[in-house]
C-alpha atoms as an extended CHARMM CRD file, in Angstrom:
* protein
*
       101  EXT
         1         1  UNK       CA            310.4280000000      127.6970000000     -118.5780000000  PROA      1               0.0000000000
         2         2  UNK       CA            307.8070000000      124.8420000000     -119.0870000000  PROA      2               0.0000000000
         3         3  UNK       CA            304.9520000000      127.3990000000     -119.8880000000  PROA      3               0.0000000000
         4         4  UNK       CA            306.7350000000      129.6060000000     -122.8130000000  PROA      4               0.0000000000
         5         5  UNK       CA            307.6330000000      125.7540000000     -123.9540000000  PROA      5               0.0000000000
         6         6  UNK       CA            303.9870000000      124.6180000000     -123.8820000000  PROA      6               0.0000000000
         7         7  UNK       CA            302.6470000000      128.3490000000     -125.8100000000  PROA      7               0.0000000000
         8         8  UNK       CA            305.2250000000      127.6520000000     -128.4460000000  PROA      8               0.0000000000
         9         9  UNK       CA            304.4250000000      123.9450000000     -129.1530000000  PROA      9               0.0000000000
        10        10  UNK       CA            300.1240000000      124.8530000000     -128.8900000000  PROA      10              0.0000000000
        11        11  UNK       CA            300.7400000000      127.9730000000     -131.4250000000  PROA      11              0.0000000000
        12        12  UNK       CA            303.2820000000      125.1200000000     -133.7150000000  PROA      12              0.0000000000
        13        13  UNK       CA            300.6420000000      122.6870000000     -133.3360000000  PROA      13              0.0000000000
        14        14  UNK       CA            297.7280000000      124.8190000000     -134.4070000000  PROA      14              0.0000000000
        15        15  UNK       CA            299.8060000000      126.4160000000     -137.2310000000  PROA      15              0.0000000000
        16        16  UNK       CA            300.2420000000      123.1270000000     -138.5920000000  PROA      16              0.0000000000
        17        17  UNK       CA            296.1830000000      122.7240000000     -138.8070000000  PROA      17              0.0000000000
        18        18  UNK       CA            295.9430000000      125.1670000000     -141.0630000000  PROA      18              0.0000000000
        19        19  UNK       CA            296.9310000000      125.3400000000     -144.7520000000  PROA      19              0.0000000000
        20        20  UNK       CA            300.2500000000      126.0140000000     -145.2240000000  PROA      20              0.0000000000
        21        21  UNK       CA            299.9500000000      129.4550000000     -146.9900000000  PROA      21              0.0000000000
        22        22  UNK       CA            298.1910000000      130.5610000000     -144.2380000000  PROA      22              0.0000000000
        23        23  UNK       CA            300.6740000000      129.2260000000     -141.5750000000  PROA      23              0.0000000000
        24        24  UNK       CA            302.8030000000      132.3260000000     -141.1930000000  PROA      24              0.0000000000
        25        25  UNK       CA            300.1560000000      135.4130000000     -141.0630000000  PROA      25              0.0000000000
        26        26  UNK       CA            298.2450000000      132.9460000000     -138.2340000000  PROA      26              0.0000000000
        27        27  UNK       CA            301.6890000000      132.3900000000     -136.4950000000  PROA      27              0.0000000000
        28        28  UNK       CA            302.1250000000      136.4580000000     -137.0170000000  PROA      28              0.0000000000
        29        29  UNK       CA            298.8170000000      137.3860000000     -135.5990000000  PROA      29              0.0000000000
        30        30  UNK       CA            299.1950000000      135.2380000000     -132.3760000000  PROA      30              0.0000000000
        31        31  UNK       CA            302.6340000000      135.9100000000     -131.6080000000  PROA      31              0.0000000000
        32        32  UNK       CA            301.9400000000      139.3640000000     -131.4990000000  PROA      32              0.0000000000
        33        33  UNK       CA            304.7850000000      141.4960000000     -130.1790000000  PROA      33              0.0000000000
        34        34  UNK       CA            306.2230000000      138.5790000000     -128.7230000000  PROA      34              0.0000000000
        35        35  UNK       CA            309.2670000000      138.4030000000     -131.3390000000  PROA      35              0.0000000000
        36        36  UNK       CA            310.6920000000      135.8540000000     -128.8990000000  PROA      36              0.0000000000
        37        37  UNK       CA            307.7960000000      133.6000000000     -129.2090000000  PROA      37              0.0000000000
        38        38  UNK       CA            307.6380000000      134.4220000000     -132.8160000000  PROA      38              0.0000000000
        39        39  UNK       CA            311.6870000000      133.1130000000     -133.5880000000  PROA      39              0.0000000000
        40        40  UNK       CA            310.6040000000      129.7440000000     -131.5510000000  PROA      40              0.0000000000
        41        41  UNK       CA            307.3340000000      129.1170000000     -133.0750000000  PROA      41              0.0000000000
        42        42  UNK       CA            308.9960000000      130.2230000000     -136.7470000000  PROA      42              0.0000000000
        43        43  UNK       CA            312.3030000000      127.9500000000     -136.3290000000  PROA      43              0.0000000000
        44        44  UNK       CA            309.8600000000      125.1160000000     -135.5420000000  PROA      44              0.0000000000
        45        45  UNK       CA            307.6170000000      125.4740000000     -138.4750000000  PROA      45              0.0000000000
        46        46  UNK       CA            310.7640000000      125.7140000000     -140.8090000000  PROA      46              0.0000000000
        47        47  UNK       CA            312.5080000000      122.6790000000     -139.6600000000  PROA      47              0.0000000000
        48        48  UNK       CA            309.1660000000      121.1400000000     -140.4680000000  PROA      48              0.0000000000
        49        49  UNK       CA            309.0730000000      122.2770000000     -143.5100000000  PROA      49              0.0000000000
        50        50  UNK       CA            312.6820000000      120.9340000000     -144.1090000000  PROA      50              0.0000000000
        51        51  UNK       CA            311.4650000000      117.8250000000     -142.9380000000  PROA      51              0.0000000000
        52        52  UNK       CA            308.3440000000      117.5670000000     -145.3300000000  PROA      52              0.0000000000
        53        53  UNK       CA            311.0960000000      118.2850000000     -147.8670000000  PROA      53              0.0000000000
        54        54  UNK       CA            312.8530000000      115.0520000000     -147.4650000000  PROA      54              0.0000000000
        55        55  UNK       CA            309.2700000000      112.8060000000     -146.1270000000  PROA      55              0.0000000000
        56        56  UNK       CA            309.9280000000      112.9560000000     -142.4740000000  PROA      56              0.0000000000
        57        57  UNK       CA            306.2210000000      114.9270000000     -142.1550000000  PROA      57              0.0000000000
        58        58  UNK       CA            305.3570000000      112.2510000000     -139.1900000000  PROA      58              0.0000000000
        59        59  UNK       CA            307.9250000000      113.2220000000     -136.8250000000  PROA      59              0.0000000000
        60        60  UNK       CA            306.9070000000      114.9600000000     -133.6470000000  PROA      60              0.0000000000
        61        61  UNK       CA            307.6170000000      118.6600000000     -133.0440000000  PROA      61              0.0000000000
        62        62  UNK       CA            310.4120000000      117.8510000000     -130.6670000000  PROA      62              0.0000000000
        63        63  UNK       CA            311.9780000000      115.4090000000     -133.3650000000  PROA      63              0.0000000000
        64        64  UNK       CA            311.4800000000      118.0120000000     -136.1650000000  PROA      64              0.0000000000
        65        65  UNK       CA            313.1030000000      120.6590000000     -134.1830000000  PROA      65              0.0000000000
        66        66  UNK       CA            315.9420000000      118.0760000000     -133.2190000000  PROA      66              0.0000000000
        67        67  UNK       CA            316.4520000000      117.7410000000     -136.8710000000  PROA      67              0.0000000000
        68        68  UNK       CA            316.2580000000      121.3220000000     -137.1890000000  PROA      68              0.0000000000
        69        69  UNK       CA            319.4270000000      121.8540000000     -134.3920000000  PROA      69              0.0000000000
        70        70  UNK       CA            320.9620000000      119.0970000000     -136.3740000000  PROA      70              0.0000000000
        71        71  UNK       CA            320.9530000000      120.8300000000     -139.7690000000  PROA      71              0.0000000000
        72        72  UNK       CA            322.4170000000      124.1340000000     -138.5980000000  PROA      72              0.0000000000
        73        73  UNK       CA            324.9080000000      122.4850000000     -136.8890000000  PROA      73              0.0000000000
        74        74  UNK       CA            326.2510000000      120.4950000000     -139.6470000000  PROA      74              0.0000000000
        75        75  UNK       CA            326.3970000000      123.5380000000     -142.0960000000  PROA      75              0.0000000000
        76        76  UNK       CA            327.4200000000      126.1910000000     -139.9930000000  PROA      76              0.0000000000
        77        77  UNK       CA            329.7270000000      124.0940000000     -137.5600000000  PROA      77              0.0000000000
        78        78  UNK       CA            330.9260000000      121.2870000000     -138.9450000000  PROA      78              0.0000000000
        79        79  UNK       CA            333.3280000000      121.5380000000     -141.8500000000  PROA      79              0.0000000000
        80        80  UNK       CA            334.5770000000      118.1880000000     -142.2850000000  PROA      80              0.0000000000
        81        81  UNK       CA            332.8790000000      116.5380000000     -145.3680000000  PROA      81              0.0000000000
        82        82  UNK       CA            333.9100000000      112.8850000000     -143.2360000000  PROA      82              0.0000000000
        83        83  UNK       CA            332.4180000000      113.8510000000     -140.3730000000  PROA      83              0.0000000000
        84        84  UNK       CA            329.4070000000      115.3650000000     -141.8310000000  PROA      84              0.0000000000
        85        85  UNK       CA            328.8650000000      112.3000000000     -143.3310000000  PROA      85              0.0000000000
        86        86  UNK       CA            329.3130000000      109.3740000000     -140.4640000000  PROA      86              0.0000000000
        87        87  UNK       CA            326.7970000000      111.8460000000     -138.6860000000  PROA      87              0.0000000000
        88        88  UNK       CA            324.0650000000      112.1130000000     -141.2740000000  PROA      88              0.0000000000
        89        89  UNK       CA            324.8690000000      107.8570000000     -142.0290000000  PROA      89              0.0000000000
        90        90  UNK       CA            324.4320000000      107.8120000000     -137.8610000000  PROA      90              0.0000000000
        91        91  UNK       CA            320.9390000000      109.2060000000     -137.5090000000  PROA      91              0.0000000000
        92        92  UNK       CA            319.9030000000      107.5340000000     -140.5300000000  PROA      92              0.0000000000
        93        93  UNK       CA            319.5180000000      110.9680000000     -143.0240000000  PROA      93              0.0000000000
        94        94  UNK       CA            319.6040000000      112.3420000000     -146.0130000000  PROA      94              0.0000000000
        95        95  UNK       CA            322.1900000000      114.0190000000     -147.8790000000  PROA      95              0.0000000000
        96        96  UNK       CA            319.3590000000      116.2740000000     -148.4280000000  PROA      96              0.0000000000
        97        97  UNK       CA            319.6790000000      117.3730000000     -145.0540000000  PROA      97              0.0000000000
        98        98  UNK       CA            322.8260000000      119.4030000000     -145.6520000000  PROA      98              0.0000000000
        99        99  UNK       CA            322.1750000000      120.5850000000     -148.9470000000  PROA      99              0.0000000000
       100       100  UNK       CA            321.7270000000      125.0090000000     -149.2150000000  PROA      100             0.0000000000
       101       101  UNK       CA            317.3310000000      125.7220000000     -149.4840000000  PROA      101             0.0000000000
């Protein structure tokens, strides 16, 4: 549904304007009750964060969550090292993308 899409990328979007210890408790007081639109807006803030771990901070939100998808699959999914590897050599990533937080 393209309007729960558009509330979760404006509240990810203005998250990201603030400071980043202050982040959650804005994501917490907009979000509400909503713990729907809390999990979305949340998962997309921390596959930013994995991002800014490894210097990808200029992606877009749609990239950052694609990399986000991408991470869980590999290390919950995926348990063949080979594999995990010609996919991470594919999209051009770090080994840091697999590696336990």
């Amino acid at each position: 549904m393209p309007g729960a899409e558009q509330k979760v990328r404006e509240i990810f979007e203005s998250a990201l304007r603030r400071k980043p210890d202050e982040r959650r408790r804005f994501v917490n007081e907009v979000c509400g009750d909503d713990t729907t639109l809390l999990a979305e807006v949340e998962s997309l803030l921390s596959s930013h964060n994995n991002a800014e771990s490894y210097g990808a901070v200029s992606l877009s939100p749609p990239k950052i969550l694609v990399i986000g998808c991408l991470q869980s699959v590999l290390t919950n999914y995926i348990a063949n090292p080979v594999t995990i590897l010609f996919v991470l050599r594919l999209f051009k990533l770090p080994l840091e993308l697999i590696s336990p937080t």
